[in-house]
N, CA, C and O atoms as a Tripos MOL2 file, in Angstrom:
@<TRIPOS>MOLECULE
protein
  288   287    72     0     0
PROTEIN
NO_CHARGES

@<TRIPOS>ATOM
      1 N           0.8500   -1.1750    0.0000 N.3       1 UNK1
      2 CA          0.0000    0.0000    0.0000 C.3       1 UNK1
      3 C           0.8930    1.2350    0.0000 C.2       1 UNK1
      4 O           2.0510    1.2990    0.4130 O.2       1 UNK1
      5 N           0.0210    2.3790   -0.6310 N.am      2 UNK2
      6 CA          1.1730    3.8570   -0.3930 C.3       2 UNK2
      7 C           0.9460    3.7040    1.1510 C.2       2 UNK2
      8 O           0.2580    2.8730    1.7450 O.2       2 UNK2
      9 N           1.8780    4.9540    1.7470 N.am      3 UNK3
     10 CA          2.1020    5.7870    3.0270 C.3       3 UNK3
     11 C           0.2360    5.7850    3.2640 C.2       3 UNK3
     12 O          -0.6700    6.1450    2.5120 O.2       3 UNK3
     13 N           0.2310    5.1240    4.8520 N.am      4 UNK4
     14 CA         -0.4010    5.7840    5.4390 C.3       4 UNK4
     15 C          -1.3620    7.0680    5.2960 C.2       4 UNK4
     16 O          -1.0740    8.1010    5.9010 O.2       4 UNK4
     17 N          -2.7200    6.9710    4.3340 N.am      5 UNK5
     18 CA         -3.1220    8.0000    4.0800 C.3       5 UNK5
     19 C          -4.6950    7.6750    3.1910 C.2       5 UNK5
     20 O          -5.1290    6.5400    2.9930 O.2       5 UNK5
     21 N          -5.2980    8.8170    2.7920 N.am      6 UNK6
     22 CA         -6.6830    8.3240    1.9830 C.3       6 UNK6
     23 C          -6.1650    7.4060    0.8780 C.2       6 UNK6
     24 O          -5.2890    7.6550    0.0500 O.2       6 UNK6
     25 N          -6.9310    6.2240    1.0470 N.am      7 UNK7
     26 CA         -7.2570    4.9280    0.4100 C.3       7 UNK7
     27 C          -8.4040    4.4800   -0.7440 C.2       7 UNK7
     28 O          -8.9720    3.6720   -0.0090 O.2       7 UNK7
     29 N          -8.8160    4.4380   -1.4220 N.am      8 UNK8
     30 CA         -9.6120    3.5200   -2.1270 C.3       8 UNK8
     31 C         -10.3150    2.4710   -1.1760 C.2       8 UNK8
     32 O          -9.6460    1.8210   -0.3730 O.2       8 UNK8
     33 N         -11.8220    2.3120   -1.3020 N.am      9 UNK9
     34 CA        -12.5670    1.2520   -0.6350 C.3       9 UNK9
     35 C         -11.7520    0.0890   -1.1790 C.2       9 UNK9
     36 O         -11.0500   -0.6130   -0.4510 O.2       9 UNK9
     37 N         -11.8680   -0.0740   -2.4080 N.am     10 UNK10
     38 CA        -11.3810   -1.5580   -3.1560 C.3      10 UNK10
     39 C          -9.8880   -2.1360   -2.7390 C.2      10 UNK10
     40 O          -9.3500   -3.2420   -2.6890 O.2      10 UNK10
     41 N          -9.4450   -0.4620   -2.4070 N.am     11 UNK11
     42 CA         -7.9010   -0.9220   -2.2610 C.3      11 UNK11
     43 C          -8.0160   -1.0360   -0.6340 C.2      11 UNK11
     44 O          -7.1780   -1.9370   -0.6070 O.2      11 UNK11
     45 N          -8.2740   -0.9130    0.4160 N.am     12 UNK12
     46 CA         -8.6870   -1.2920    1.6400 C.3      12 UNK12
     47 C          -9.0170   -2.4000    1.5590 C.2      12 UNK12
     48 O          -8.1980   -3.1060    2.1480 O.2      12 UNK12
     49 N         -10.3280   -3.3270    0.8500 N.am     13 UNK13
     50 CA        -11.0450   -4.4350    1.0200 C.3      13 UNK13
     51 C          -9.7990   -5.2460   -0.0130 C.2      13 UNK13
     52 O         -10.0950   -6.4360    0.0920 O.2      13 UNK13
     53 N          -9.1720   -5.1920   -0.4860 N.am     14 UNK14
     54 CA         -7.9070   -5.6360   -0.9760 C.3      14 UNK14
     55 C          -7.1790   -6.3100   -0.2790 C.2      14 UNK14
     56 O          -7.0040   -7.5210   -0.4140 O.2      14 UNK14
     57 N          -6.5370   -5.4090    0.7680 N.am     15 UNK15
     58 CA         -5.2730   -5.1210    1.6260 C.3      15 UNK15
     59 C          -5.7380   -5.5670    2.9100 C.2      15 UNK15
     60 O          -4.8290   -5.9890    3.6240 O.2      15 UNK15
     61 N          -7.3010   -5.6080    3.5910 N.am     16 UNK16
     62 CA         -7.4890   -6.6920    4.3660 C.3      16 UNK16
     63 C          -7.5890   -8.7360    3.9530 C.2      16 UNK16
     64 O          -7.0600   -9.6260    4.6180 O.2      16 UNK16
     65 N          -8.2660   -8.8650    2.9390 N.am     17 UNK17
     66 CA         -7.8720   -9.8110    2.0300 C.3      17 UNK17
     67 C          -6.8470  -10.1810    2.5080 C.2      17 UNK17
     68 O          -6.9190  -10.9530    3.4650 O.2      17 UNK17
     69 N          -5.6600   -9.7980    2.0540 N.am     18 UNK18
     70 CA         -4.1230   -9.7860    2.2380 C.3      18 UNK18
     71 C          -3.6180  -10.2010    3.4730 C.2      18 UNK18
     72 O          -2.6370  -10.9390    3.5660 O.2      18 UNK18
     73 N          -4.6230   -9.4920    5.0050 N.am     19 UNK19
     74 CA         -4.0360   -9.7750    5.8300 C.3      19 UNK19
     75 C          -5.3110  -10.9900    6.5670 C.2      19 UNK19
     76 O          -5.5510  -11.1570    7.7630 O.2      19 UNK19
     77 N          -5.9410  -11.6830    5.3820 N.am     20 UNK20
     78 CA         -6.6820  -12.8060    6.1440 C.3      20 UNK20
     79 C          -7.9540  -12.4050    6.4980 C.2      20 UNK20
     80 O          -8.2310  -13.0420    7.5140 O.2      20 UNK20
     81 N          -8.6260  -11.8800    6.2780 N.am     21 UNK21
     82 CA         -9.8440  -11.3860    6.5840 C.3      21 UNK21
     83 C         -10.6690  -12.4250    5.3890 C.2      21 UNK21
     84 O          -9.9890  -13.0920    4.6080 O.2      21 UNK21
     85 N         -11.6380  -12.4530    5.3690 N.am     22 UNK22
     86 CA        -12.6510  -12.8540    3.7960 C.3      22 UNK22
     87 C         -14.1730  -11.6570    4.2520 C.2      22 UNK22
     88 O         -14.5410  -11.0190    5.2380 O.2      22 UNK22
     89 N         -14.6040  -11.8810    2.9630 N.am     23 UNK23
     90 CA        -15.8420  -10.7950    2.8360 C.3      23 UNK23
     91 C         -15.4730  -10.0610    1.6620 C.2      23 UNK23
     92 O         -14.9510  -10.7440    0.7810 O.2      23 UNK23
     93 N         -15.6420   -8.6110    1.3900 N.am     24 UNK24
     94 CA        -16.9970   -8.3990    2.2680 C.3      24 UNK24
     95 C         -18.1700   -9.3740    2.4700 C.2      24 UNK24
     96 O         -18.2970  -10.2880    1.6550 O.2      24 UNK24
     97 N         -19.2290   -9.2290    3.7170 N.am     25 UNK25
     98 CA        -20.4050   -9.6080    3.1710 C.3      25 UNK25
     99 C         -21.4830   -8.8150    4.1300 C.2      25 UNK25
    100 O         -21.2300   -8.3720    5.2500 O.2      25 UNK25
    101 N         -22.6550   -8.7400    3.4870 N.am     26 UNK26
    102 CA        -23.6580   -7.8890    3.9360 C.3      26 UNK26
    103 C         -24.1760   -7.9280    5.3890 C.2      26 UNK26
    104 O         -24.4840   -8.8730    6.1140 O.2      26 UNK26
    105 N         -24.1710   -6.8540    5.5410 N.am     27 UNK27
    106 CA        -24.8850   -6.2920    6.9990 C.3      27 UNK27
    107 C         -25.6530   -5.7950    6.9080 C.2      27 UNK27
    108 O         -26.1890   -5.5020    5.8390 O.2      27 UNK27
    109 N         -26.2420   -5.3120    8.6860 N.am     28 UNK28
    110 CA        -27.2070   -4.2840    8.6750 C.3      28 UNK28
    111 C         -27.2810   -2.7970    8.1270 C.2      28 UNK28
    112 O         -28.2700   -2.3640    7.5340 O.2      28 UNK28
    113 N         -26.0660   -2.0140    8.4000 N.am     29 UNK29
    114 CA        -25.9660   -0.5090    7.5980 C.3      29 UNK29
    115 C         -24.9990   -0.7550    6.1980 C.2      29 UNK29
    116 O         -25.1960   -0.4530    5.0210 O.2      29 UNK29
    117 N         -23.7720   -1.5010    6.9440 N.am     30 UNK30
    118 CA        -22.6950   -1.5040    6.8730 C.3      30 UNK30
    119 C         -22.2580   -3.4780    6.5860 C.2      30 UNK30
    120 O         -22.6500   -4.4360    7.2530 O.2      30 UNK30
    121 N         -21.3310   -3.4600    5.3440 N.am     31 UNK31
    122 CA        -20.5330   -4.3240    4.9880 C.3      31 UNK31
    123 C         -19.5650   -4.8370    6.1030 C.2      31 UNK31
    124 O         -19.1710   -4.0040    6.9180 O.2      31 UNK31
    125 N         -19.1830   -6.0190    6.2040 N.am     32 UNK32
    126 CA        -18.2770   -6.6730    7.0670 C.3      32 UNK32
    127 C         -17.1970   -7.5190    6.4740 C.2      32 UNK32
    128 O         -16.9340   -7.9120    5.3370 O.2      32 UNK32
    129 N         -16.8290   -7.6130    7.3020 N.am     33 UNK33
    130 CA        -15.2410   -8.8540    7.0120 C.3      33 UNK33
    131 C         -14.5480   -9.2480    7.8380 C.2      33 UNK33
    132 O         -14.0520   -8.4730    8.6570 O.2      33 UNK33
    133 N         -14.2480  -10.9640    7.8630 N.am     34 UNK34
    134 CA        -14.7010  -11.5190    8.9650 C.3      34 UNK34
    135 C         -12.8490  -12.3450    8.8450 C.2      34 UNK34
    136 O         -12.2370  -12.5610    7.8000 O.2      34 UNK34
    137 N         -12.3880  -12.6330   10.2340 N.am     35 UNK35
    138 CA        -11.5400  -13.5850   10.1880 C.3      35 UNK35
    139 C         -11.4070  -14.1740   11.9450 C.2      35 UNK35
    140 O         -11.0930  -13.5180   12.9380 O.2      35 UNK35
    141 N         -11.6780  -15.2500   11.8630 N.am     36 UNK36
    142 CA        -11.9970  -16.2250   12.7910 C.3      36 UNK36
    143 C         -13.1200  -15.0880   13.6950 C.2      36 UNK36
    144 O         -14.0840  -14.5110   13.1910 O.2      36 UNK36
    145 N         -12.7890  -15.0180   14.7290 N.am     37 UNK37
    146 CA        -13.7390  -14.1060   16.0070 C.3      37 UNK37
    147 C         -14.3420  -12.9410   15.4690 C.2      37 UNK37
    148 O         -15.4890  -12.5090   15.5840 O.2      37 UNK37
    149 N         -13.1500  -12.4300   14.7370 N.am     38 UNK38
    150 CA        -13.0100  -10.7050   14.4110 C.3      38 UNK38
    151 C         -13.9520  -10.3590   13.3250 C.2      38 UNK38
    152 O         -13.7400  -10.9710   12.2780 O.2      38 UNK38
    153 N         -14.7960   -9.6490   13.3200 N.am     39 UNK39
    154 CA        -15.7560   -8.9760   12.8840 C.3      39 UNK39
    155 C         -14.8020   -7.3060   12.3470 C.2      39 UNK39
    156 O         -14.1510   -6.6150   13.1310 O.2      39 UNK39
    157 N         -14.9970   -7.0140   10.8380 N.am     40 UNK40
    158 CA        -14.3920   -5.5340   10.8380 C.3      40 UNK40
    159 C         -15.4770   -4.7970    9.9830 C.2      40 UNK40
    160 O         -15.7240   -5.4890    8.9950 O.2      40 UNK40
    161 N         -16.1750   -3.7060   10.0010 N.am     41 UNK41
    162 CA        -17.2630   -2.6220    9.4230 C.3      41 UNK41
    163 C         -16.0180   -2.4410    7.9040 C.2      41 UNK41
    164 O         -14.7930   -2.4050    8.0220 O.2      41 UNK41
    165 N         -16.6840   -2.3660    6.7800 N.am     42 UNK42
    166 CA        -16.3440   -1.6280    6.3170 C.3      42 UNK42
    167 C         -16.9810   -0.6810    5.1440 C.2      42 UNK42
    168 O         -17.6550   -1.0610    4.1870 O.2      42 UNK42
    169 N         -16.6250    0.5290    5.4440 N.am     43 UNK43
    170 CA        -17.7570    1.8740    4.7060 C.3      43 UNK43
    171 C         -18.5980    1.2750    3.5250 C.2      43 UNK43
    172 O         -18.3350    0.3260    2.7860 O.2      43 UNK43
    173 N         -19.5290    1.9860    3.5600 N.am     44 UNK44
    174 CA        -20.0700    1.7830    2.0030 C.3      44 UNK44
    175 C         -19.2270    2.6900    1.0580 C.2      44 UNK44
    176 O         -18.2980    3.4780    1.2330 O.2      44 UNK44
    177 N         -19.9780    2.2250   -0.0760 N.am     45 UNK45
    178 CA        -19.0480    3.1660   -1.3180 C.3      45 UNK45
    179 C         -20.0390    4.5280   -1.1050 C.2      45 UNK45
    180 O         -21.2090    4.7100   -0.7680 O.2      45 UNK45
    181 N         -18.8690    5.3910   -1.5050 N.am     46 UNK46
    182 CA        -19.7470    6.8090   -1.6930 C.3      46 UNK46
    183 C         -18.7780    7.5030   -2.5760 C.2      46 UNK46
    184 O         -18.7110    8.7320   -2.5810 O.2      46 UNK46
    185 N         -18.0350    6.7660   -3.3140 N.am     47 UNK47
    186 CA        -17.6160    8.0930   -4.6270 C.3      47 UNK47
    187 C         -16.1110    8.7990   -4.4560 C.2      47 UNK47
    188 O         -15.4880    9.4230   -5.3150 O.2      47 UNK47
    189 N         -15.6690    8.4680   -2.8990 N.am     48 UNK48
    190 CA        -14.7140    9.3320   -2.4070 C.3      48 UNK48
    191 C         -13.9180    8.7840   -1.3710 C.2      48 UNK48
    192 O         -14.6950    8.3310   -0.5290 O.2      48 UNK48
    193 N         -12.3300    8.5450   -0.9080 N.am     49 UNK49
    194 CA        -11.8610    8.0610   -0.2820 C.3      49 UNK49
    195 C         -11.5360    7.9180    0.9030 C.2      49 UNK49
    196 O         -11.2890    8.9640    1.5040 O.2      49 UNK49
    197 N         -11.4140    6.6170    1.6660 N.am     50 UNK50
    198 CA        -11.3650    6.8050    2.6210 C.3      50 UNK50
    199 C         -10.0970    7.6470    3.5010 C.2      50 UNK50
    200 O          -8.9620    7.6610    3.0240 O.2      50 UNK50
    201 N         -10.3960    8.3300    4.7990 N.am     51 UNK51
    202 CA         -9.2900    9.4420    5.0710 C.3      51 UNK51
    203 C          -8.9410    8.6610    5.7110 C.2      51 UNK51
    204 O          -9.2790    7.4830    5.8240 O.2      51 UNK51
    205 N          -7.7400    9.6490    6.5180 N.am     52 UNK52
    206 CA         -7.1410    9.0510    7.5350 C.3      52 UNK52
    207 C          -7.4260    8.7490    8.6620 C.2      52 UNK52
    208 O          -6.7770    7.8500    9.1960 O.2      52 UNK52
    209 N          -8.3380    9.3130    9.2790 N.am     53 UNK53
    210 CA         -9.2500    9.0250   10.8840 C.3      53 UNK53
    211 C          -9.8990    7.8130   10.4270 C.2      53 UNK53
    212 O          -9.6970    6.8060   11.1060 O.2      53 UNK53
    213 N         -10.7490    7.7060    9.2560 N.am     54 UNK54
    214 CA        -11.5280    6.3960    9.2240 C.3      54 UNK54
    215 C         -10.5650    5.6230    8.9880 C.2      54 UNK54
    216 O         -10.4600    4.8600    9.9490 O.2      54 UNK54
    217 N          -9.5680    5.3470    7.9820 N.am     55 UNK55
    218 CA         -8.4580    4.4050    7.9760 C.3      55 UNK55
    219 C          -7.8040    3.8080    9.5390 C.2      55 UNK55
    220 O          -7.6560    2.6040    9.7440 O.2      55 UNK55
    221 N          -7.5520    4.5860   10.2850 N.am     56 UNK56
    222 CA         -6.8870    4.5590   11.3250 C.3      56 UNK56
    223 C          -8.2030    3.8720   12.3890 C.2      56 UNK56
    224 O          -7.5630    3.3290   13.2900 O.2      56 UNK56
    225 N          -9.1330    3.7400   12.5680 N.am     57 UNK57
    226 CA        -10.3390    3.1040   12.9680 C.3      57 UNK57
    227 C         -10.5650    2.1590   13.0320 C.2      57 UNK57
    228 O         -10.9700    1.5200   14.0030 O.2      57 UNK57
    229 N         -10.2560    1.7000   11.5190 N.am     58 UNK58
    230 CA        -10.7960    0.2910   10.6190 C.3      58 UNK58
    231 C          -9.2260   -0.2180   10.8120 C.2      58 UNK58
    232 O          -9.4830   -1.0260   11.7040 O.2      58 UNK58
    233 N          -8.2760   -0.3000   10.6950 N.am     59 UNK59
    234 CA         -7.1670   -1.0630   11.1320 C.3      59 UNK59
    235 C          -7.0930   -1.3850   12.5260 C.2      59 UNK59
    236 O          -6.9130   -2.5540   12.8660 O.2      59 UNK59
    237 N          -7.2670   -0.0680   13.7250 N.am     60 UNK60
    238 CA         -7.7320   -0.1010   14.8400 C.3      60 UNK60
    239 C          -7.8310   -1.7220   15.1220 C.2      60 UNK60
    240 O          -7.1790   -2.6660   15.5690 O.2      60 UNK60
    241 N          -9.0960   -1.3820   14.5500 N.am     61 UNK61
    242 CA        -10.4820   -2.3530   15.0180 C.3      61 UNK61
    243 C         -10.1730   -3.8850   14.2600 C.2      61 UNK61
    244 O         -10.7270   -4.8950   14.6940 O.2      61 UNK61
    245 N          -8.8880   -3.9590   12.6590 N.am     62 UNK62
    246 CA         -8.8770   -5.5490   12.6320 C.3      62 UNK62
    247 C          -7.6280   -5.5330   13.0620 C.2      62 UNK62
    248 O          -7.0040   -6.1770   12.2190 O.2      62 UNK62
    249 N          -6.7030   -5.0750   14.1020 N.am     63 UNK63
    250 CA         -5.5910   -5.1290   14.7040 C.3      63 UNK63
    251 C          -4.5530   -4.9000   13.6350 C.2      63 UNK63
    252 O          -3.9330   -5.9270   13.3570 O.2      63 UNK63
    253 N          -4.3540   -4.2910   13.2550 N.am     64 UNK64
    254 CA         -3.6050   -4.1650   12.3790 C.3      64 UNK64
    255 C          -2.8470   -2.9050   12.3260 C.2      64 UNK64
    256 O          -3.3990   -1.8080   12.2380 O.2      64 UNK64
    257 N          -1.1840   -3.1330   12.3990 N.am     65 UNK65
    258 CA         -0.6240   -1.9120   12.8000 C.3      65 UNK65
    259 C           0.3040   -0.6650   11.9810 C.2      65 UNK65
    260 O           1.2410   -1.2700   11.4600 O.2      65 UNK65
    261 N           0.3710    0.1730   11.7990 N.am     66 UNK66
    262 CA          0.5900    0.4380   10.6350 C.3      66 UNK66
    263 C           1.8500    0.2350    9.9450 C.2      66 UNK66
    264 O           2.0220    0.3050    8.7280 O.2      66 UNK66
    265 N           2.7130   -0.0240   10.8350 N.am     67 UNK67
    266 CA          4.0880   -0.5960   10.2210 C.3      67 UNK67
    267 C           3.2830   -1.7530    8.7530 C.2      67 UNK67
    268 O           3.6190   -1.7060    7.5700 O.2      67 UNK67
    269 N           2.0560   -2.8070    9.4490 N.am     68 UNK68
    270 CA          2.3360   -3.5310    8.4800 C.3      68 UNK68
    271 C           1.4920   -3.2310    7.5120 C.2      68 UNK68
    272 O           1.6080   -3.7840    6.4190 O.2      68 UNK68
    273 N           0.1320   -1.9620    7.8460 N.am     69 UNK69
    274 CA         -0.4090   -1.5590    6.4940 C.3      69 UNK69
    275 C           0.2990   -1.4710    5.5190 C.2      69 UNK69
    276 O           0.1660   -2.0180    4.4240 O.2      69 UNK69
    277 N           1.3670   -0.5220    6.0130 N.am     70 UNK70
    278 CA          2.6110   -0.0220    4.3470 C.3      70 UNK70
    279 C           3.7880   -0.8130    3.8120 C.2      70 UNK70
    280 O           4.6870   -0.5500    3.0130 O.2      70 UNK70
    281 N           3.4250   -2.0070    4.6250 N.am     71 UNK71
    282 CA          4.3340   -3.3560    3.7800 C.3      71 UNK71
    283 C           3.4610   -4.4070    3.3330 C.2      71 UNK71
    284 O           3.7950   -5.5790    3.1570 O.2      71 UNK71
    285 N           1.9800   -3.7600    3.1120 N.am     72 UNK72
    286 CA          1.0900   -4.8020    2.1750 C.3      72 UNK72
    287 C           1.5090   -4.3290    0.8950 C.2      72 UNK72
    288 O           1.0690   -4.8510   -0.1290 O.2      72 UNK72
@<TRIPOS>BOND
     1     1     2 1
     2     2     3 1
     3     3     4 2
     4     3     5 am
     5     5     6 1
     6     6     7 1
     7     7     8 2
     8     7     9 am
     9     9    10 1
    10    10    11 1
    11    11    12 2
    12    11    13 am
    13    13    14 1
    14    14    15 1
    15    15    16 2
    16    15    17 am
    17    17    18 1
    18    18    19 1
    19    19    20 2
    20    19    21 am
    21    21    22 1
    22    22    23 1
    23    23    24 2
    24    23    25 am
    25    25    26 1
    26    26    27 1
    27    27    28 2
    28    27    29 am
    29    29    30 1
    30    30    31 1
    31    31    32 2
    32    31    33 am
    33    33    34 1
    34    34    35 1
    35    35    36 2
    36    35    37 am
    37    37    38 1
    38    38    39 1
    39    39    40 2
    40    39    41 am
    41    41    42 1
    42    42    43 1
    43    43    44 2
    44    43    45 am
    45    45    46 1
    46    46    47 1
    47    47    48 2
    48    47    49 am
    49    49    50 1
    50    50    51 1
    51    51    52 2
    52    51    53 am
    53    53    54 1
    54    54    55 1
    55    55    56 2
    56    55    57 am
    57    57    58 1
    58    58    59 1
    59    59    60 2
    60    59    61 am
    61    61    62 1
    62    62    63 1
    63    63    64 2
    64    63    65 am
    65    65    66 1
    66    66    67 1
    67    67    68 2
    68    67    69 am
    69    69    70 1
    70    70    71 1
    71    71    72 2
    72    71    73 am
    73    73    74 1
    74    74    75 1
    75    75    76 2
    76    75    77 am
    77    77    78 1
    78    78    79 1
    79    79    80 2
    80    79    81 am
    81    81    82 1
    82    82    83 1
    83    83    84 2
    84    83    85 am
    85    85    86 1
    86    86    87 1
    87    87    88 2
    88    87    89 am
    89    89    90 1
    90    90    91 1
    91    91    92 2
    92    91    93 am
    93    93    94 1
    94    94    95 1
    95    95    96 2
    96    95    97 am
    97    97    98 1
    98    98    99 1
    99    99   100 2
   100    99   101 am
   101   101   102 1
   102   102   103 1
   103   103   104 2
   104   103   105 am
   105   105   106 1
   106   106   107 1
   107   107   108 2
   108   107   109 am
   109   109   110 1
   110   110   111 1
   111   111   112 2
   112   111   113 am
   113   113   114 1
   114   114   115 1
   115   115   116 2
   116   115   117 am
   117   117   118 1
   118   118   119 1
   119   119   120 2
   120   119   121 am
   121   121   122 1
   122   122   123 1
   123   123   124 2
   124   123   125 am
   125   125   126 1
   126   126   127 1
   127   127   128 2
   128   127   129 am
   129   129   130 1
   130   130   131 1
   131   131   132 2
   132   131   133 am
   133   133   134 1
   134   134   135 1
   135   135   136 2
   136   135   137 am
   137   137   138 1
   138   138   139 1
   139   139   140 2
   140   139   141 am
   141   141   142 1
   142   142   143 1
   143   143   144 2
   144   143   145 am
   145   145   146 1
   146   146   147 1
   147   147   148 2
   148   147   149 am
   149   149   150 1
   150   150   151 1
   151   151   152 2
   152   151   153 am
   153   153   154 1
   154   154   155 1
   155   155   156 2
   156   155   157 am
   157   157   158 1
   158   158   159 1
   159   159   160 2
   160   159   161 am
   161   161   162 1
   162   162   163 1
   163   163   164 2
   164   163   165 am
   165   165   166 1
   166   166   167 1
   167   167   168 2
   168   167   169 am
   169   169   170 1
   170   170   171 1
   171   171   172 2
   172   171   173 am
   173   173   174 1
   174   174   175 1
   175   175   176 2
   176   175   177 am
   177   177   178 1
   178   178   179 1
   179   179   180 2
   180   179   181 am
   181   181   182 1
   182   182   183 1
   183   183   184 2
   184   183   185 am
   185   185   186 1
   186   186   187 1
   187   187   188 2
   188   187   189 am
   189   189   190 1
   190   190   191 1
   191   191   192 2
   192   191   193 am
   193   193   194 1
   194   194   195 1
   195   195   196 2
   196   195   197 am
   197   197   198 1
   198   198   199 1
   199   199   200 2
   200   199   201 am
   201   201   202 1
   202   202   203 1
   203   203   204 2
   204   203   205 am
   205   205   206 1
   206   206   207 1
   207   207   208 2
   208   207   209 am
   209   209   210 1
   210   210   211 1
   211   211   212 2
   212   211   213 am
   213   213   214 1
   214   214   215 1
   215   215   216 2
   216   215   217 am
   217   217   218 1
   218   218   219 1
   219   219   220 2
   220   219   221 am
   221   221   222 1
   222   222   223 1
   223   223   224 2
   224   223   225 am
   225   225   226 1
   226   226   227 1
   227   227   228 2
   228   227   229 am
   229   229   230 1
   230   230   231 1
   231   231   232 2
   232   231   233 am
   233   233   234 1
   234   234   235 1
   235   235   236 2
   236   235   237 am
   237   237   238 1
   238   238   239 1
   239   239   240 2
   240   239   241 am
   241   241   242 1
   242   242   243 1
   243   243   244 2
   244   243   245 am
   245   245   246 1
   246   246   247 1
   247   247   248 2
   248   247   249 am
   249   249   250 1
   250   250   251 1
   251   251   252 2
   252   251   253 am
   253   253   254 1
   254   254   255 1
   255   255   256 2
   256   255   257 am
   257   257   258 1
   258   258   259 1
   259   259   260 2
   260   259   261 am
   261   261   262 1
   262   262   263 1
   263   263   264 2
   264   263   265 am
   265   265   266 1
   266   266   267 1
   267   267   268 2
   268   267   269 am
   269   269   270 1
   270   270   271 1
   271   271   272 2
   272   271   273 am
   273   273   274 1
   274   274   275 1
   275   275   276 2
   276   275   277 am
   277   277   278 1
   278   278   279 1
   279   279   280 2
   280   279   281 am
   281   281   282 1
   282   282   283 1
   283   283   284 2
   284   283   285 am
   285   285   286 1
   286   286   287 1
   287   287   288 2
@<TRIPOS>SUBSTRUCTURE
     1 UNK1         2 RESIDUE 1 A UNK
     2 UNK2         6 RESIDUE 1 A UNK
     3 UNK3        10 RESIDUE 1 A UNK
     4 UNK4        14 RESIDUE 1 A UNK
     5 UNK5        18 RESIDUE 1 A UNK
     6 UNK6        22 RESIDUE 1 A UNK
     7 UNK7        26 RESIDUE 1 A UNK
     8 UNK8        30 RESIDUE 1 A UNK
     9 UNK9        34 RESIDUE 1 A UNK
    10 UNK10       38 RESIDUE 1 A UNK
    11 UNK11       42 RESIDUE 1 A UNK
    12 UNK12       46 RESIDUE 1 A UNK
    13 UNK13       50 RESIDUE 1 A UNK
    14 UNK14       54 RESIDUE 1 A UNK
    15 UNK15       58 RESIDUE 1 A UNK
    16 UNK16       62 RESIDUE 1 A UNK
    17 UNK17       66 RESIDUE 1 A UNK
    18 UNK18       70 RESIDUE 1 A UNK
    19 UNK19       74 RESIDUE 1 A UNK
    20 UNK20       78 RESIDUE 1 A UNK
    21 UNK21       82 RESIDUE 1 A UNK
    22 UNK22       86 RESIDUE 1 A UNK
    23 UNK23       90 RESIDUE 1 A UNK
    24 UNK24       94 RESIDUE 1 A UNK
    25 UNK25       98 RESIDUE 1 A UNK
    26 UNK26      102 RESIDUE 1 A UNK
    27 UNK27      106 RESIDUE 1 A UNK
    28 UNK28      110 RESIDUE 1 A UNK
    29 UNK29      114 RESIDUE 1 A UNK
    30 UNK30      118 RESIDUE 1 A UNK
    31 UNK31      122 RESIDUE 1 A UNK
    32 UNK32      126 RESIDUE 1 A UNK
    33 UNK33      130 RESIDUE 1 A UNK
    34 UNK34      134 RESIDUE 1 A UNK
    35 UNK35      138 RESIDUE 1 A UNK
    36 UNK36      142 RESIDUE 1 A UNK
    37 UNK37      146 RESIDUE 1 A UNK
    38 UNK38      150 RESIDUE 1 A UNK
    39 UNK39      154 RESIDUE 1 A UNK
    40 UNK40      158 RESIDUE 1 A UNK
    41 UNK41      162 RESIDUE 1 A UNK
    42 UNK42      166 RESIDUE 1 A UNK
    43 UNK43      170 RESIDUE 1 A UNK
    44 UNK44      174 RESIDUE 1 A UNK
    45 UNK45      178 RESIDUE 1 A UNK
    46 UNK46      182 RESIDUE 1 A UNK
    47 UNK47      186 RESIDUE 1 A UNK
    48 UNK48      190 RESIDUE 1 A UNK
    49 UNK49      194 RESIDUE 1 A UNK
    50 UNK50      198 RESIDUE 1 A UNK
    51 UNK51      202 RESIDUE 1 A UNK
    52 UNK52      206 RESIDUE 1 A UNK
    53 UNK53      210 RESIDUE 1 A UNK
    54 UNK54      214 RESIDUE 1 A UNK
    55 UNK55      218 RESIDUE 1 A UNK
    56 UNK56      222 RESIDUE 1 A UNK
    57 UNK57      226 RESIDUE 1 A UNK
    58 UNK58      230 RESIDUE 1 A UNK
    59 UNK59      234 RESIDUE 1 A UNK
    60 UNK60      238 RESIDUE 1 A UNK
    61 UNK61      242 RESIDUE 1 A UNK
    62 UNK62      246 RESIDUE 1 A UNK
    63 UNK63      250 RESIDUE 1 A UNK
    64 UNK64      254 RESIDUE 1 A UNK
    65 UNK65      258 RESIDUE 1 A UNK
    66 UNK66      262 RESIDUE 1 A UNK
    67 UNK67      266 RESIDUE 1 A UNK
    68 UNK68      270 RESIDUE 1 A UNK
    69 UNK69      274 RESIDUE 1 A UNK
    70 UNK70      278 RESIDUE 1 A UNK
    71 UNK71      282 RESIDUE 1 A UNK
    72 UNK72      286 RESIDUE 1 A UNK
């Protein structure tokens, strides 16, 4: 992935892929992706990329740290 920064949905749902996740698959508001226990939200599409607060959220939340975001 580039540096730490606004992302592409596709390229996010990519780059979890990568780190073992499967999905997406449908939810109640919001899309998911799942690996063993771990449950992770991820945005709907809306046209425009994801920033850095939501990036930083959604890794948060599938443990994922950023050293190894930017060596996917």
């Amino acid at each position: 992935m580039p540096p730490f920064g606004p992302v592409k949905r596709r390229h996010l749902i990519a780059a979890l892929r990568r780190c073992g996740l499967q999905g997406p698959f449908s939810g109640g508001h919001h899309e998911f992706m799942v690996k063993e226990a771990l449950r992770v939200r991820v945005p709907n599409p809306h046209g425009t990329d994801i920033g850095k607060a939501l990036l930083r959220k959604i890794l948060r939340e599938a443990g994922i740290d950023r050293d190894t975001w930017e060596k996917l």
